[in-house]
ZAKOLRO-646507 format. One record per residue (C-alpha): x, y, z; residue in one letter. Coordinates in steps of 0.25 Angstrom, whole numbers, padded with zeros to 4 digits, always signed. Example, Ala and Ser with C-alpha at 12.3 -4.5 7.8 and 13.67 -1.06 7.14 Angstrom:
2
+0049-0018+0031a/+0055-0004+0029s/
// end
This chain:
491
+0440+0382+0324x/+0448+0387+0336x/+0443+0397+0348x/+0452+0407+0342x/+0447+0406+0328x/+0431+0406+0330x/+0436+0419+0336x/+0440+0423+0323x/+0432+0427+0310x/+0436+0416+0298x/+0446+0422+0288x/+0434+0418+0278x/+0427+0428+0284x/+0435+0441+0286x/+0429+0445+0272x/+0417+0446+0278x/+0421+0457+0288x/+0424+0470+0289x/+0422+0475+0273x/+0416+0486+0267x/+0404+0482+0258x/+0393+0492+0255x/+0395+0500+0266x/+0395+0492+0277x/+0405+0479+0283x/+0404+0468+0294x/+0413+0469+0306x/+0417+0455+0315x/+0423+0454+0327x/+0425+0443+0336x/+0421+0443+0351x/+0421+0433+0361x/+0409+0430+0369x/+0410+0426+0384x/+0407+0412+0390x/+0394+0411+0397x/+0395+0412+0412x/+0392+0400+0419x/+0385+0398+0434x/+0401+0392+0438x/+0407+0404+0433x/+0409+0417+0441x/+0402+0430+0436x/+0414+0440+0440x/+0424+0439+0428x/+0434+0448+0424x/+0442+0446+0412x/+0453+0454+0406x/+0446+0457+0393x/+0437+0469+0398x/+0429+0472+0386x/+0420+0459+0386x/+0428+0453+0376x/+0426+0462+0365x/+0436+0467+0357x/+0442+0483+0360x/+0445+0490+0347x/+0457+0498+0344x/+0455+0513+0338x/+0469+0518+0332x/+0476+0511+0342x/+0472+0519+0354x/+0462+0512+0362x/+0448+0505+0359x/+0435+0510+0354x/+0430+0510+0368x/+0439+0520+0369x/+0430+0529+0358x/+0417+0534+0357x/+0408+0524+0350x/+0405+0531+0339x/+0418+0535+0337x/+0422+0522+0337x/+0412+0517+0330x/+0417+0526+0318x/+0429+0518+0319x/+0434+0511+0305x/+0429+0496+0306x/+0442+0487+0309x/+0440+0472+0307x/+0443+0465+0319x/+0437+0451+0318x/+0450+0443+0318x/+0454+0446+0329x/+0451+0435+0340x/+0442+0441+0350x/+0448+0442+0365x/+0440+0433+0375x/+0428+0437+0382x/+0426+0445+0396x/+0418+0432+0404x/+0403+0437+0408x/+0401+0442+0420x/+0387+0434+0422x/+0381+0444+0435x/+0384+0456+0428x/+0381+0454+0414x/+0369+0445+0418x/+0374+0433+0411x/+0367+0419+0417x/+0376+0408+0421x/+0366+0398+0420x/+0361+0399+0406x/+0368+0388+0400x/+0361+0375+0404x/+0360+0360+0404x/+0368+0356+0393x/+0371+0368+0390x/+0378+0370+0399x/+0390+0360+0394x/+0393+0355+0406x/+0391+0342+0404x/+0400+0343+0390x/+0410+0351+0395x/+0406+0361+0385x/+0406+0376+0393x/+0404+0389+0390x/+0414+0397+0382x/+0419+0411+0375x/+0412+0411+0362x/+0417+0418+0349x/+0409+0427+0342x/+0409+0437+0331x/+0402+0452+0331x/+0399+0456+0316x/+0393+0470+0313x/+0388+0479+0301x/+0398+0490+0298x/+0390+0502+0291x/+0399+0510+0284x/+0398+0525+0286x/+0411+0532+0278x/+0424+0526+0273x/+0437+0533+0279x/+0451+0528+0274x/+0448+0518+0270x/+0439+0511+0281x/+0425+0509+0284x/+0420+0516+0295x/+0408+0510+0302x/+0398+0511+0313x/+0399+0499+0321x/+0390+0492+0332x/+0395+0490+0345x/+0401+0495+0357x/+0411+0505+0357x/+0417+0497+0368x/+0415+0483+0365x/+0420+0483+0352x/+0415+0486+0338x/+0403+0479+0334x/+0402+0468+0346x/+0399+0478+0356x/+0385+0476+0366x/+0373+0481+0361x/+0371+0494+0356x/+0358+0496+0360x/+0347+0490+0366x/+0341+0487+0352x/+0353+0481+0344x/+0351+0468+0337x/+0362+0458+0333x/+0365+0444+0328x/+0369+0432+0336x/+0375+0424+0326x/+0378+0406+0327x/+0384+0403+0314x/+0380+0390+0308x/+0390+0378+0307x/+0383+0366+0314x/+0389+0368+0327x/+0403+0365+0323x/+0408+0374+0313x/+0406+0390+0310x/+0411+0403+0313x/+0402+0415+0316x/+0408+0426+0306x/+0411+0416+0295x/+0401+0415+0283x/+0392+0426+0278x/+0379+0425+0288x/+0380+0432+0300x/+0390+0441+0291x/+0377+0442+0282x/+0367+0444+0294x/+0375+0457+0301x/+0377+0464+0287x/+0363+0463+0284x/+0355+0465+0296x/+0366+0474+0303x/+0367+0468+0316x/+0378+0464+0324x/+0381+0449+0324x/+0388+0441+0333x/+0391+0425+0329x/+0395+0416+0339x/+0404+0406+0336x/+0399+0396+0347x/+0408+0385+0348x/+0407+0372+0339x/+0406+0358+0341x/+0420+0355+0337x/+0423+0349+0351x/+0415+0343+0363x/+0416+0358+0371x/+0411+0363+0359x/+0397+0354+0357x/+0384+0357+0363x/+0382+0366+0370x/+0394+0374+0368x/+0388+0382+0355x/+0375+0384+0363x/+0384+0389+0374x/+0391+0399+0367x/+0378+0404+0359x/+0373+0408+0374x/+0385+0415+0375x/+0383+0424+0364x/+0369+0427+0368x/+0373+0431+0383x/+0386+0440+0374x/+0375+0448+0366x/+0365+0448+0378x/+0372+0451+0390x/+0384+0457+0386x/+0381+0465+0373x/+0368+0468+0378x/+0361+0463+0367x/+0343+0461+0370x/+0342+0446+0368x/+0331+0451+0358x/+0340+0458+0350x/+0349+0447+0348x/+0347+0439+0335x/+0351+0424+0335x/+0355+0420+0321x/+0363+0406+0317x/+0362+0397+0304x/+0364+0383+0305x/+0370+0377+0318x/+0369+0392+0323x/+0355+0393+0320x/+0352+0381+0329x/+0362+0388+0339x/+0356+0400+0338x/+0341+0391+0342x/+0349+0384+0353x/+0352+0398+0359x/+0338+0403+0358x/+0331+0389+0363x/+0341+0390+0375x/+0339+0405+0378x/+0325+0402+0376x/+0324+0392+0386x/+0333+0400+0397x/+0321+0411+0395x/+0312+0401+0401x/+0320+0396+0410x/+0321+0408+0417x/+0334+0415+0411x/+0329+0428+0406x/+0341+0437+0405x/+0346+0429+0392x/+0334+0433+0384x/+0333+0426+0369x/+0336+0429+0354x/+0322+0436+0348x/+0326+0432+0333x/+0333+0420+0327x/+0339+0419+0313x/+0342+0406+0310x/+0348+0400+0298x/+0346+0386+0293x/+0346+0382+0308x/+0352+0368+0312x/+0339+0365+0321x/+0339+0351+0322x/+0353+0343+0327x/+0343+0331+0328x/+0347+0331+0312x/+0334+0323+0308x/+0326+0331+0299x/+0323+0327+0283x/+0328+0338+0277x/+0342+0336+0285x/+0345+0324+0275x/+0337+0328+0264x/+0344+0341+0260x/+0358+0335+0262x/+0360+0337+0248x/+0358+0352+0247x/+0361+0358+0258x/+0374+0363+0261x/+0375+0358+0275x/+0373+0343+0276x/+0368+0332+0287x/+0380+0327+0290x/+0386+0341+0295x/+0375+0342+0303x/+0377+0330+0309x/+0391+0332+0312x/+0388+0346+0318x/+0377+0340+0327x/+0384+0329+0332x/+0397+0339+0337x/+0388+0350+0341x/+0378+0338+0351x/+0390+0328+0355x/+0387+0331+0370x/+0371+0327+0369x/+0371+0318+0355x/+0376+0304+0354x/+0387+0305+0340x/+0392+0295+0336x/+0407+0292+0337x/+0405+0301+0350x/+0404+0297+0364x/+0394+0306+0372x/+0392+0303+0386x/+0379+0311+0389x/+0370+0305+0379x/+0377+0292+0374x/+0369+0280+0379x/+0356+0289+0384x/+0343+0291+0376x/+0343+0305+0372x/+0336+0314+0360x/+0324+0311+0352x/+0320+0300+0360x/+0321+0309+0372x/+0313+0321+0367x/+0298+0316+0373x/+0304+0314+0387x/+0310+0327+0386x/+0297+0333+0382x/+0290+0326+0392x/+0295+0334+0404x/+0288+0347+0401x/+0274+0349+0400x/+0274+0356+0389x/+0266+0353+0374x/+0271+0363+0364x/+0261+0360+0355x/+0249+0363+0363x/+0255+0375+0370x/+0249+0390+0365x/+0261+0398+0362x/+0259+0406+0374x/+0256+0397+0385x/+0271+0399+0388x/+0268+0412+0392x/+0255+0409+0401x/+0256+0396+0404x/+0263+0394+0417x/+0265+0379+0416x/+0270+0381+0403x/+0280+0390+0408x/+0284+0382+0419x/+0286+0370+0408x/+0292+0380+0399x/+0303+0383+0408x/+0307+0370+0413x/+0308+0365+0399x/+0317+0378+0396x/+0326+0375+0409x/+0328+0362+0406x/+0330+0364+0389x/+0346+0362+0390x/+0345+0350+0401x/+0338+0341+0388x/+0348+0341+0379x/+0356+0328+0382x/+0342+0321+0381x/+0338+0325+0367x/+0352+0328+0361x/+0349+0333+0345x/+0336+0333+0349x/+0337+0345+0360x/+0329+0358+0357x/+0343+0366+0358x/+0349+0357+0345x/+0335+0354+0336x/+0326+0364+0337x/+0321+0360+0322x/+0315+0345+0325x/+0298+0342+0323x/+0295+0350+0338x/+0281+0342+0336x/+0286+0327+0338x/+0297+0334+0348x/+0290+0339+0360x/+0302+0344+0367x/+0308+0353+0356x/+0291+0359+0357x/+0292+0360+0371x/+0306+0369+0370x/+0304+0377+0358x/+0293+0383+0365x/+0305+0390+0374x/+0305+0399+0363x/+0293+0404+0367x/+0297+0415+0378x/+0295+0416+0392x/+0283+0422+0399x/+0295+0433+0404x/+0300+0434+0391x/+0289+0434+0383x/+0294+0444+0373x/+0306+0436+0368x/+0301+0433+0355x/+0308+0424+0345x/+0310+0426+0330x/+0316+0416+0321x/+0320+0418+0307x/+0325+0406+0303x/+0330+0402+0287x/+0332+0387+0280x/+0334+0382+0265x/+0324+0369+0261x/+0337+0362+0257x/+0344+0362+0271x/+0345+0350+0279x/+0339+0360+0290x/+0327+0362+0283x/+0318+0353+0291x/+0324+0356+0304x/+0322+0369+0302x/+0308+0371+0296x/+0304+0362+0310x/+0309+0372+0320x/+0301+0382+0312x/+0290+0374+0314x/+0291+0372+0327x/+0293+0384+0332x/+0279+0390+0324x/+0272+0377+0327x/+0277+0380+0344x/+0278+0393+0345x/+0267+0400+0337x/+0257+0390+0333x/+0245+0397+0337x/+0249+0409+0330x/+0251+0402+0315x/+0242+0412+0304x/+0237+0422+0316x/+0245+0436+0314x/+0239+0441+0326x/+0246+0429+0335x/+0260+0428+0328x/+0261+0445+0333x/+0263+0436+0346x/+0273+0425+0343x/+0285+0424+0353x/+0291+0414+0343x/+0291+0418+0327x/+0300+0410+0317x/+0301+0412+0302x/+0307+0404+0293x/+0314+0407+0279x/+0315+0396+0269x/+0321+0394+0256x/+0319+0384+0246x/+0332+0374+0242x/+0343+0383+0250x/+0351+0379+0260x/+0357+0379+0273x/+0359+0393+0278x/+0355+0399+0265x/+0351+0410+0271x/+0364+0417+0271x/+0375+0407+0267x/+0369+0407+0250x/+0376+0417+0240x/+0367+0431+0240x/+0354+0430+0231x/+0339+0434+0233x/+0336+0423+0244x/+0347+0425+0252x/+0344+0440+0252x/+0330+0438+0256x/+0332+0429+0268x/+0343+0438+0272x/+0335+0450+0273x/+0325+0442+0280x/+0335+0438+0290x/+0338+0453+0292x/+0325+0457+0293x/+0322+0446+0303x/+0332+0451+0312x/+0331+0467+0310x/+0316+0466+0313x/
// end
């Protein structure tokens, strides 16, 4: 899949938009999202596309909806615009919109693999509520902006909630608008959604950390320049974009600590049968090959394009680890650096200790600089191994706790698995470890939980697969977990 068509929705999926059902339809439109500034890039651009890359809409030939009154426009007949490929996007201007130049870091950064930041493609979705018919057309009150376009416009208000979608596809393959879950997501919980279609690992400049990369971009998109609260902002991937969607929040989490406060971090998560664990080691990872739908030698495939720069692969020459010691057998040195025991630490002590702090803090400004030495076994890729025989994923999931100067940025996580994926494992172990490390004082005492920065629930279901959650036929279980999901992220 070409630049041009992950700018594009799937023929395979045009059904899905813009028809009439029950009173209501789902809009698409594409946008493009800016590359993230860099410190070598100037913050003075000027670009000929005015309007911030967002498509103008025509109103009877005669000018655009900027052009109208928003409610006017609003009233408008809903037009299906999605195929059309969205123009490029007006480059940040980093001192006005306060967008930092330093945020991506270590290996990150992608220098060393000549892997660099990019326009990313993306897809608004939005609920269309019909109020009347008139020849023939639904008329609808859409979201948005009346001069940013319909439905992909800044915030409303300071209070709107919406979506930030990574579709699953271990790393390599997927497209944001195609299949039925984000689709499923903005009917039912009538939020906007916007999926990303970070760039897969298809090519070297596509690798690690390219999809991280543009997963930053979309947060500093509906942050700084839509003017979305970090708080408002839901992070929600299945699979690979599960994994992702952690990724961003470990990484946002650890620029908290570090010191970059103006990002902020994602309050609730909703992830679906997330790929937790690149290390590919756990039991049920060969023991379910035969019932799930996914199998291990996908997954190995997907990890090995999506790691080439910091794994060893067979048949592949890699210059920055081949020869070196690196990954499991690196994780207690690594560990060894911060004075820091996880398992002995109160949940608060990040907030009175100062020595904690200070440790803390280093351990988060130095979170992107480890990756070459642990490869798979990095935080950022496997979140889902045993924390309690590896100390250094202990010591940085406590990033998730937050900040002394930030210490209302709570964290909720729904999170969904079937006993018969080979995610299984991998997936009840993050659980684990994020109740055993960040709320293990507070286990069967109601009046403690009330204080949780961290809080994760987990919905499990008996012989189902992987992502059953919204990718099964309709019936009772999928309707029940859906309106879970909905509830989660409305409360």
């Amino acid at each position: 899949m070409d630049w041009r068509e992950e700018r594009t929705i799937p023929r395979t999926s045009k059904w899905l938009f813009g028809r009439g059902h029950e009173g209501w339809c789902i809009e698409a439109e594409g946008v493009t999202l800016p590359a993230l500034p860099t410190a070598s890039q100037s913050n003075g651009h000027s670009h000929s596309n005015s309007n911030g890359g967002i498509k103008q809409r025509k109103i009877n030939g005669r000018g655009t909806i900027a052009n109208k009154d928003f409610i006017d426009a609003a009233a408008d007949p809903t037009t299906l615009h999605a195929t059309d490929v969205a123009p490029s996007a007006k480059p940040y201007d980093a001192l006005a919109e306060g967008v930092p130049t330093d945020i991506l870091r270590g290996a990150v950064k992608g220098t060393l693999f000549g892997v660099e930041p990019k326009e990313v493609a993306a897809f608004w979705q939005w609920k269309s509520v019909a109020s009347a018919v008139s020849y023939g057309k639904v008329i609808s009150v859409k979201p948005g902006n009346d001069v940013a376009g319909i439905g992909s416009g800044p915030a409303i208000s300071a209070d709107e909630r919406m979506v930030l979608f990574f579709v699953g596809g271990g790393y390599h393959s997927g497209h944001a608008p195609q299949g039925p879950l984000s689709w499923t997501v903005c009917r039912q919980s009538c939020l906007r959604v916007l999926g990303v279609n970070f760039r897969k690992a298809t090519k070297d400049s596509f690798a690690f950390p390219a999809a991280l990369q543009d997963a930053l971009a979309s947060w500093v998109y509906v942050t700084k320049r839509l003017g979305f609260k970090p708080e408002n902002v839901i992070l929600m991937g299945d699979s690979a974009g599960g994994g992702l969607a952690l990724s961003l929040q470990l990484y946002l989490s650890a620029l908290l600590w570090s010191g970059e406060e103006g990002l902020g971090r994602a309050k609730k998560l909703v992830l679906h049968s997330p790929m937790v664990d690149l290390t590919l080691g756990t039991e049920s990872f060969t023991a379910n090959d035969k019932v799930d739908i996914i199998s291990p030698y996908m997954c190995s495939l997907a990890r090995d394009n999506y790691l080439r720069h910091v794994i060893s692969v067979d048949g592949r020459k890699n210059t920055f680890v081949d020869g070196r010691g690196y990954g499991e057998g690196r994780v207690d040195e690594v560990a060894a650096r911060y004075e820091l025991d996880p398992y002995s630490l109160e949940p608060s002590a990040s907030e009175s200790d100062s020595r904690v702090q200070g440790e803390m803090k280093r351990l988060a400004s130095e979170l992107s600089e480890t990756v070459l030495e642990l490869g798979a076994f990095h935080p950022l890729f496997s979140l889902g191994l045993d924390a309690r025989g590896n100390k250094y994923l202990a010591q940085c999931l406590l990033l998730f706790h937050p900040p002394p100067s930030q210490s209302d940025a709570e964290m909720e996580l729904l999170v969904t698995v079937g006993t018969a994926e080979i995610f299984h494992d991998q997936i009840k172990l993050f659980v684990r470890n994020l109740l055993d490390l960040l709320s293990p004082s507070s286990q069967g005492k109601k009046e403690q939980r009330k204080e949780e920065k961290v809080k994760v629930s987990l919905v499990e279901c008996v012989g189902w697969h992987h992502v059953f959650a919204f990718m099964n036929l309709p019936g009772k279980v999928k309707a029940q977990v859906d309106d879970v999901a909905k509830a989660f992220m409305l409360s």
